[in-house]
C-alpha positions as a Markdown table, in Angstrom:
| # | Residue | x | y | z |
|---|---|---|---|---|
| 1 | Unk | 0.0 | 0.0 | 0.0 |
| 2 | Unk | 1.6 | 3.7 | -0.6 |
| 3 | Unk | 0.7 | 4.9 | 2.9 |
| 4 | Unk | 3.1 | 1.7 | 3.9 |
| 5 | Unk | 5.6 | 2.0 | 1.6 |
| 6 | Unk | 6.0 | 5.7 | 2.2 |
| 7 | Unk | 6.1 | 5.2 | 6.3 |
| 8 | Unk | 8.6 | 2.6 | 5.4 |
| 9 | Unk | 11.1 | 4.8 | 3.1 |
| 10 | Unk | 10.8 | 7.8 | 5.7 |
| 11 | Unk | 11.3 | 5.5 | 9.1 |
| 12 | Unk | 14.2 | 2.9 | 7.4 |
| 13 | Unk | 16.0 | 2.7 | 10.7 |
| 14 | Unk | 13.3 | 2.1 | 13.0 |
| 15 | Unk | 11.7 | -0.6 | 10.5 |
| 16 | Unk | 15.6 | -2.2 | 10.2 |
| 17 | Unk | 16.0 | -2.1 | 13.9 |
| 18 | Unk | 12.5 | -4.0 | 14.9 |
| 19 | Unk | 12.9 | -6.3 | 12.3 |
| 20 | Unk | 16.1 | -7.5 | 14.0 |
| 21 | Unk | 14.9 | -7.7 | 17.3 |
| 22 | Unk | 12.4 | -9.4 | 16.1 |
| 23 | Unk | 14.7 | -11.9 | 14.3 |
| 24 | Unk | 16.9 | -12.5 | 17.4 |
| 25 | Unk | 13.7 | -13.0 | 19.7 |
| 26 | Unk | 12.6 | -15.8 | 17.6 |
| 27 | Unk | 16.3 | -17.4 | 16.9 |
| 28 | Unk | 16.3 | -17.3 | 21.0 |
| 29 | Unk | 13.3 | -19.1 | 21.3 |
| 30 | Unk | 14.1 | -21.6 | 19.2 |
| 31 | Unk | 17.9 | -22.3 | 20.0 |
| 32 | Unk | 17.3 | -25.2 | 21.9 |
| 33 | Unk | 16.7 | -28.8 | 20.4 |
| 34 | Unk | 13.7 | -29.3 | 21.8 |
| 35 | Unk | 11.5 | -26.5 | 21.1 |
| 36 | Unk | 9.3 | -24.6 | 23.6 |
| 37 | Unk | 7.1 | -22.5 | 22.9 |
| 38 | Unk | 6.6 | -20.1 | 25.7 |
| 39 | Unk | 3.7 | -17.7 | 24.7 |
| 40 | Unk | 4.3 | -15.2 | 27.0 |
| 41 | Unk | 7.8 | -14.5 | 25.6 |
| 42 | Unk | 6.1 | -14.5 | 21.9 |
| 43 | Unk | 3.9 | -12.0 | 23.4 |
| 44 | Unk | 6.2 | -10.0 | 24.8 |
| 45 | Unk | 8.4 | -10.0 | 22.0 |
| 46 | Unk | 5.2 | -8.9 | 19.5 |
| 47 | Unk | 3.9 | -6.1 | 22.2 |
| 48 | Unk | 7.7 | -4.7 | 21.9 |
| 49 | Unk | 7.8 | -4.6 | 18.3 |
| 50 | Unk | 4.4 | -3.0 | 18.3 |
| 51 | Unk | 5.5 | -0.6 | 20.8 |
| 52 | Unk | 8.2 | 0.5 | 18.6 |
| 53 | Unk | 6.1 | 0.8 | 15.6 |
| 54 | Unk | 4.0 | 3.6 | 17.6 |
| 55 | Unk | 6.5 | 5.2 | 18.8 |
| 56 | Unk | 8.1 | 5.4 | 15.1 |
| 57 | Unk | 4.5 | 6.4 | 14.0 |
| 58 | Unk | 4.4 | 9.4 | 16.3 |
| 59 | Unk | 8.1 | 10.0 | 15.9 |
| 60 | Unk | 6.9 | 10.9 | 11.9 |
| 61 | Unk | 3.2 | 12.7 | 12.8 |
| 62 | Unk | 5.1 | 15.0 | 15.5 |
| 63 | Unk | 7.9 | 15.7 | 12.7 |
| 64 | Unk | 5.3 | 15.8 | 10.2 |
| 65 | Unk | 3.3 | 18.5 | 12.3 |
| 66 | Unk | 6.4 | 21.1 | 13.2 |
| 67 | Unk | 7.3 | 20.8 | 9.8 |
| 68 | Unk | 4.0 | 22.4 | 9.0 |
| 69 | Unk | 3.9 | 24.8 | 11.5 |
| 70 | Unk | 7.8 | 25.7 | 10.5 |
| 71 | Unk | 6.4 | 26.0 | 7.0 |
| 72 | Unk | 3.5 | 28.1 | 7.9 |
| 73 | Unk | 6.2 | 30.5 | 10.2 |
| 74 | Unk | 8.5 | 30.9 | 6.8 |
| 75 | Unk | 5.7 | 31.6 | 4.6 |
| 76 | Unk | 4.4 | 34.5 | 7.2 |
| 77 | Unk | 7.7 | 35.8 | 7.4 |
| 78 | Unk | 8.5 | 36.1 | 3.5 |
| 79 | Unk | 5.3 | 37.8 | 3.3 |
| 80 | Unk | 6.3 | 40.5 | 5.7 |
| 81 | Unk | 9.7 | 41.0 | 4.1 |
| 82 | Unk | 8.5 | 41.1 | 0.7 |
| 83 | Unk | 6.0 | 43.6 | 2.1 |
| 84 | Unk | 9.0 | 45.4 | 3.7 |
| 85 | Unk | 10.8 | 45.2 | 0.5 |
| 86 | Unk | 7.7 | 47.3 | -1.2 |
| 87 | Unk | 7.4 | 49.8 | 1.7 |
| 88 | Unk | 11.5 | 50.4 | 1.4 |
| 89 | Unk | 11.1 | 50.9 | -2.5 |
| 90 | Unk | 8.5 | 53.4 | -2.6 |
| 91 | Unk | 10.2 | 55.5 | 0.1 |
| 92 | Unk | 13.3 | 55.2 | -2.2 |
| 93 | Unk | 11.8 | 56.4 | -5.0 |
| 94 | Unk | 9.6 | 59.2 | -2.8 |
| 95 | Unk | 13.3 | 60.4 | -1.9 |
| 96 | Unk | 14.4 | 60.5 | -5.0 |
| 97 | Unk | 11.6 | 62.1 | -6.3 |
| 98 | Unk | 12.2 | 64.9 | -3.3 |
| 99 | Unk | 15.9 | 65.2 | -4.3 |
| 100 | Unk | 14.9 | 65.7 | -8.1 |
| 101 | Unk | 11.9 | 68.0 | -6.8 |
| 102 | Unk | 14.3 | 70.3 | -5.0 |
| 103 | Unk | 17.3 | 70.3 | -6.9 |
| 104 | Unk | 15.1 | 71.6 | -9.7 |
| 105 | Unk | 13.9 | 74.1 | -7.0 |
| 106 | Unk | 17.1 | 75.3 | -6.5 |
| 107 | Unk | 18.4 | 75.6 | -10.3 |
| 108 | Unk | 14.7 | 78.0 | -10.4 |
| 109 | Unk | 15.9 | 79.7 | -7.4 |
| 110 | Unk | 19.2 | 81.0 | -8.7 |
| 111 | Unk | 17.9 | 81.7 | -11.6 |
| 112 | Unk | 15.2 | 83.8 | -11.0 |
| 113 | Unk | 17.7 | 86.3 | -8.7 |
| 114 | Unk | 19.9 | 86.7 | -12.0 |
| 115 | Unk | 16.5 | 88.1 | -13.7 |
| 116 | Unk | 16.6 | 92.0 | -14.4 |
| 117 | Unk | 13.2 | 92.3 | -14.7 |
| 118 | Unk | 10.2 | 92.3 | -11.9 |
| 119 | Unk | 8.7 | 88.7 | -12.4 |
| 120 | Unk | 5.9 | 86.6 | -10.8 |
| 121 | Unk | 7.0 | 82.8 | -10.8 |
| 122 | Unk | 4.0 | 80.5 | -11.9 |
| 123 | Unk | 3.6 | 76.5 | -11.8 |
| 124 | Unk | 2.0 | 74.9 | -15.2 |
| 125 | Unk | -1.6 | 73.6 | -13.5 |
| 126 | Unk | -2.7 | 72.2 | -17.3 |
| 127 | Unk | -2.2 | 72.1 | -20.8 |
| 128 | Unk | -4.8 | 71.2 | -23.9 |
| 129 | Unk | -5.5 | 67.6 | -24.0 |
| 130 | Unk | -5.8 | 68.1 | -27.8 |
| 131 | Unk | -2.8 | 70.1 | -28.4 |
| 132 | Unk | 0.0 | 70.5 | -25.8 |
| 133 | Unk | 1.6 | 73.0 | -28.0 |
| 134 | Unk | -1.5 | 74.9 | -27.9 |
| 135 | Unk | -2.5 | 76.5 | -24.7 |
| 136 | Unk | -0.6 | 76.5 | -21.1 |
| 137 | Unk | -2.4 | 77.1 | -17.8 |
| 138 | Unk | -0.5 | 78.6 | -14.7 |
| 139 | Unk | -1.7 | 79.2 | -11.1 |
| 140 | Unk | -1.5 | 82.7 | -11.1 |
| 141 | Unk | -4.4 | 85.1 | -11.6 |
| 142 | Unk | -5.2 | 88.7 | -11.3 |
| 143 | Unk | -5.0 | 88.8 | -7.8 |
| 144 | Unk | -1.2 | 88.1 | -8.4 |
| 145 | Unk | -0.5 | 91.1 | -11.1 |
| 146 | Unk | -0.6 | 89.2 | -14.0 |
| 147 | Unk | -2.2 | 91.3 | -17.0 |
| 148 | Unk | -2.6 | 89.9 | -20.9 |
| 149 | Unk | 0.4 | 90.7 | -22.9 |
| 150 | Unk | 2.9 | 89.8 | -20.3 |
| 151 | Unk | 6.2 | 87.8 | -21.6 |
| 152 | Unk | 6.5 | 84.0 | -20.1 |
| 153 | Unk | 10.4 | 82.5 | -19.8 |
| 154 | Unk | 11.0 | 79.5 | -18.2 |
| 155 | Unk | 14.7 | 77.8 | -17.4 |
| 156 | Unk | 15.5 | 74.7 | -18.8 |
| 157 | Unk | 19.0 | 72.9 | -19.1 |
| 158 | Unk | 20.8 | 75.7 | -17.5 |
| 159 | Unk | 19.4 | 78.3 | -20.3 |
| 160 | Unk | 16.6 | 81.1 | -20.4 |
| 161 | Unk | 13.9 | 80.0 | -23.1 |
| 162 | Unk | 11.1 | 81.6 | -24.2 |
| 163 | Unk | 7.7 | 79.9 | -23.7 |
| 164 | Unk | 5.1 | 82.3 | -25.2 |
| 165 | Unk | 2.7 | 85.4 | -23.6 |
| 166 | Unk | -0.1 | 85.8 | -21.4 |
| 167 | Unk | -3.3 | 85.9 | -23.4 |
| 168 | Unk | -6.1 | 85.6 | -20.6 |
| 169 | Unk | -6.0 | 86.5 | -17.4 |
| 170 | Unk | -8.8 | 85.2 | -14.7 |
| 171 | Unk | -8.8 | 85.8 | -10.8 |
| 172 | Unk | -6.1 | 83.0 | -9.6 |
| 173 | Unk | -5.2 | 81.4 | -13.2 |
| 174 | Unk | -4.0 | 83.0 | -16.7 |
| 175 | Unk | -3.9 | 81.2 | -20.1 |
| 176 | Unk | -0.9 | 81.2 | -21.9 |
| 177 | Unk | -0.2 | 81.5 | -25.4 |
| 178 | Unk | 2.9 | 79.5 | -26.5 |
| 179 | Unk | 5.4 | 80.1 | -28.8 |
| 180 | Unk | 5.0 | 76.8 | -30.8 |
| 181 | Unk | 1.3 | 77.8 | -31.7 |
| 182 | Unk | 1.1 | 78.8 | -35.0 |
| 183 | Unk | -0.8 | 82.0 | -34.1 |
| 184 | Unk | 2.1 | 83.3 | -32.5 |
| 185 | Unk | 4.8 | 85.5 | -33.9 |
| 186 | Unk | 8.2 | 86.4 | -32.5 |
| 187 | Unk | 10.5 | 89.3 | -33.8 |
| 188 | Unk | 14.0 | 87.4 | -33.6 |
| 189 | Unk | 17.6 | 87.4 | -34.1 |
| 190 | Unk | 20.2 | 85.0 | -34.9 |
| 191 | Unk | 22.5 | 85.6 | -32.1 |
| 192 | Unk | 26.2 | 85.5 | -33.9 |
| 193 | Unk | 25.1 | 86.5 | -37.2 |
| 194 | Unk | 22.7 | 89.0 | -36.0 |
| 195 | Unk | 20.1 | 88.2 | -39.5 |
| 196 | Unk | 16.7 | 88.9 | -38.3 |
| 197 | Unk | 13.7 | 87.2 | -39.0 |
| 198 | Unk | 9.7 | 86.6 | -37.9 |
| 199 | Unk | 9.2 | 83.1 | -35.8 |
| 200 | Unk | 6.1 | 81.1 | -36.0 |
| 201 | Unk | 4.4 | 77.6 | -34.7 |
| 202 | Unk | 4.8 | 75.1 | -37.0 |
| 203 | Unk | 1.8 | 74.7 | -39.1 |
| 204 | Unk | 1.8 | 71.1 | -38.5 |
| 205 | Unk | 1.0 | 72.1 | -35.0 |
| 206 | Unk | 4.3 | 70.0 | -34.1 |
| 207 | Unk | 7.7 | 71.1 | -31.6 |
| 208 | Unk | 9.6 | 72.8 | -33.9 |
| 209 | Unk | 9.6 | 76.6 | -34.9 |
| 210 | Unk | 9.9 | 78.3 | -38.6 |
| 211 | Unk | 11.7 | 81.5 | -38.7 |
| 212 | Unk | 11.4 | 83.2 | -42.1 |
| 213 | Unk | 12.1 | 86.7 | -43.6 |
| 214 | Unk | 16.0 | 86.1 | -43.1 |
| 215 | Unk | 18.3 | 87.7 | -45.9 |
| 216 | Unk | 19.1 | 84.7 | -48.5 |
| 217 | Unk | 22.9 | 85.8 | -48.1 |
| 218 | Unk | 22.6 | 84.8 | -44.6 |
| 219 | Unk | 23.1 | 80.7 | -46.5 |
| 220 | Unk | 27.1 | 81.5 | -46.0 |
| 221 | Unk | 27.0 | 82.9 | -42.4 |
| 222 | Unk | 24.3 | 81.0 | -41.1 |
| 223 | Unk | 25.5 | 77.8 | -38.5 |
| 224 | Unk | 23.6 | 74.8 | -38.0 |
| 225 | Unk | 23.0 | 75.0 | -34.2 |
| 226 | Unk | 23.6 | 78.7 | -33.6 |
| 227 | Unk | 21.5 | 80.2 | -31.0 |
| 228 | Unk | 18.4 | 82.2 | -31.7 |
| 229 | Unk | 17.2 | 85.3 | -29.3 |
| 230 | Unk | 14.3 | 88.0 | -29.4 |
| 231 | Unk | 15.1 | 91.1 | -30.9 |
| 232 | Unk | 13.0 | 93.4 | -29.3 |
| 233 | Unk | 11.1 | 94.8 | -32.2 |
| 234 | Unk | 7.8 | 95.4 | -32.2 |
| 235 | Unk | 8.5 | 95.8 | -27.9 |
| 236 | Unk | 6.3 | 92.4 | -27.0 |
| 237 | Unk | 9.1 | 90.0 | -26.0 |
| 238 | Unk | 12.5 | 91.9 | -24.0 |
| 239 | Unk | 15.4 | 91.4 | -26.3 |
| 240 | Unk | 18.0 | 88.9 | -25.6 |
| 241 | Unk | 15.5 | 85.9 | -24.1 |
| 242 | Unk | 17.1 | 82.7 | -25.8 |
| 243 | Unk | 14.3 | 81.2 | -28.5 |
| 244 | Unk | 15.9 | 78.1 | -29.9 |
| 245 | Unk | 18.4 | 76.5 | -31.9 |
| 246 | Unk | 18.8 | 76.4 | -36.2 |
| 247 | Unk | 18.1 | 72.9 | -37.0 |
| 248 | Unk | 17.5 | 73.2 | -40.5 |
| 249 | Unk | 18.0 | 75.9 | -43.6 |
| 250 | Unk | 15.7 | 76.1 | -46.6 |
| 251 | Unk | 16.8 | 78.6 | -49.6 |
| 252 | Unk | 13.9 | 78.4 | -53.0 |
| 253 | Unk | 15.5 | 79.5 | -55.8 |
| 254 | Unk | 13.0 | 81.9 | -56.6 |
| 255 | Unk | 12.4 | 83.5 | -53.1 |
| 256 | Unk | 14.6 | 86.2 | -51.5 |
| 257 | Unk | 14.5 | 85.4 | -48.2 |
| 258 | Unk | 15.5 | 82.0 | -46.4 |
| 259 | Unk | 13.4 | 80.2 | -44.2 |
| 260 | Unk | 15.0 | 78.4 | -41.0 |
| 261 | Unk | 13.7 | 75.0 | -38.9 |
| 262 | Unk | 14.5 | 76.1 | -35.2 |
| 263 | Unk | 14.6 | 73.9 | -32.3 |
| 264 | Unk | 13.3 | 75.6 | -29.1 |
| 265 | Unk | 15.4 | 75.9 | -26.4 |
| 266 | Unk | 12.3 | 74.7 | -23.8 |
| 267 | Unk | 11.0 | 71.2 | -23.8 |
| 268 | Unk | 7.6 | 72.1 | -23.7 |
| 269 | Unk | 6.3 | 68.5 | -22.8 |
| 270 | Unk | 8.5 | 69.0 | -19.5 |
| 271 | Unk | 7.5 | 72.4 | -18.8 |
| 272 | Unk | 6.7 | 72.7 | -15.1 |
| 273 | Unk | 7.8 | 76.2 | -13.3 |
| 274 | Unk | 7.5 | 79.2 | -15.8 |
| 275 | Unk | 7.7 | 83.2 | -15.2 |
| 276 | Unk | 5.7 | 85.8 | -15.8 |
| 277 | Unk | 7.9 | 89.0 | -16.5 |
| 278 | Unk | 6.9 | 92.7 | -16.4 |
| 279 | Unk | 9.5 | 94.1 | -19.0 |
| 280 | Unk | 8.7 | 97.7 | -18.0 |
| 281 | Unk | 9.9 | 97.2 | -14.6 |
| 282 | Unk | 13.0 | 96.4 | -14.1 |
């Protein structure tokens, strides 16, 4: 039977050991020429051989038993170090979240003392589901001094960029326009070889920026990468706020004025802290 077999396999040494006492009873009792058989001593010898098989049997239950209850103890204690282990990885991640959070605080910070202007700092509260190049919501209203018109900057990557201008202005919150929309246009200047030009959203409604109206003999001087700034024409945007970078050059035969693929310097779909500047106060 399996429930035999296996008590035999796990309790070898006890089976081994009665069976041998048994043998030895029995070659005792019939040493002698003349058998006798003395019953009590067959007894005797049976009761201890079925003495020893219960006290192998509860030998295996009691082992059986603490091996459970050990079992159960491990399992208990994996599950409260694997919940440990969870607990200690979102703390980690918490503090480095807290570490990113304020070492981003403190880039802000020292920027915003190295501003010439009077500002009002803002946090980005939403962008359009639709477009995210479209509209930009901040958390800072009337009550605050903000007024439609205003210039927005933000600081990215250890650089000034230019995000767009204030276009609506509630009681706590103001809607602003970016400079990727395709509404918006921005007087500019290429910064080392000082061509101007008009900057626009990408029709496409897409990251990238078109700067046209730049002199066609601009082709020579022109540097893929070179910085572009605000010029200060037209007195919307303060000259000198860093725009983007010249990605791409396109010259028509027939046109006399090159059009230029810039690369903003702000990563709109990161944009998190921005400010609000008040060019006429400095």
């Amino acid at each position: 039977m399996p429930g035999i077999s296996s008590f035999v396999r796990k309790n070898k040494n006890g089976v081994t050991f009665a069976a041998i006492l048994l043998l030895c009873l029995l070659l005792m009792l019939f040493s002698n020429r003349n058998v006798v058989l003395q019953p009590k001593k067959v007894g005797q010898t049976f009761f201890s051989v079925f003495q020893l098989s219960v006290h192998a049997v509860s030998d295996w239950f009691t082992e059986t038993v603490t091996s459970i209850r050990e079992l159960q103890r491990l399992r208990n204690e994996l599950e409260e170090a694997r919940e440990r282990l969870m607990e200690y990885e979102r703390v980690s991640r918490d503090l480095a979240e807290l570490r990113r959070e304020n070492q981003e605080l403190r880039a802000q910070l020292g920027f915003s003392e190295t501003l010439p202007f009077r500002y009002i700092s803002a946090q980005v509260i939403a962008r359009d589901p639709g477009n995210q190049f479209s509209t930009i919501a901040v958390n800072r209203g009337s009550i605050h001094g903000m007024q439609e018109g205003m210039p927005v900057i933000a600081f990215q990557g250890g650089l000034q960029g230019l995000v767009g201008r204030v276009v609506l202005v509630s009681l706590v919150s103001s809607m602003v326009q970016p400079i990727t929309d395709p509404a918006s246009y921005v007087a500019a200047r290429l910064q080392s070889s000082r061509f101007d030009g008009l900057i626009a959203g990408s029709q496409g409604g897409g990251a990238m920026l078109t700067m046209s109206y730049v002199k066609k003999l601009a082709v020579k001087e022109v540097q893929y990468g070179e910085l572009v700034i605000t010029s200060g024409m037209g007195q919307l945007f303060p000259e000198g706020i860093h725009i983007g970078r010249v990605r791409e050059m396109t010259a028509k035969g027939y046109e006399a004025s090159l059009e230029l693929e810039i690369e903003p310097i702000v990563d709109f779909s990161r944009l998190e802290f921005v400010y609000i500047i008040d060019a006429e106060q400095k």
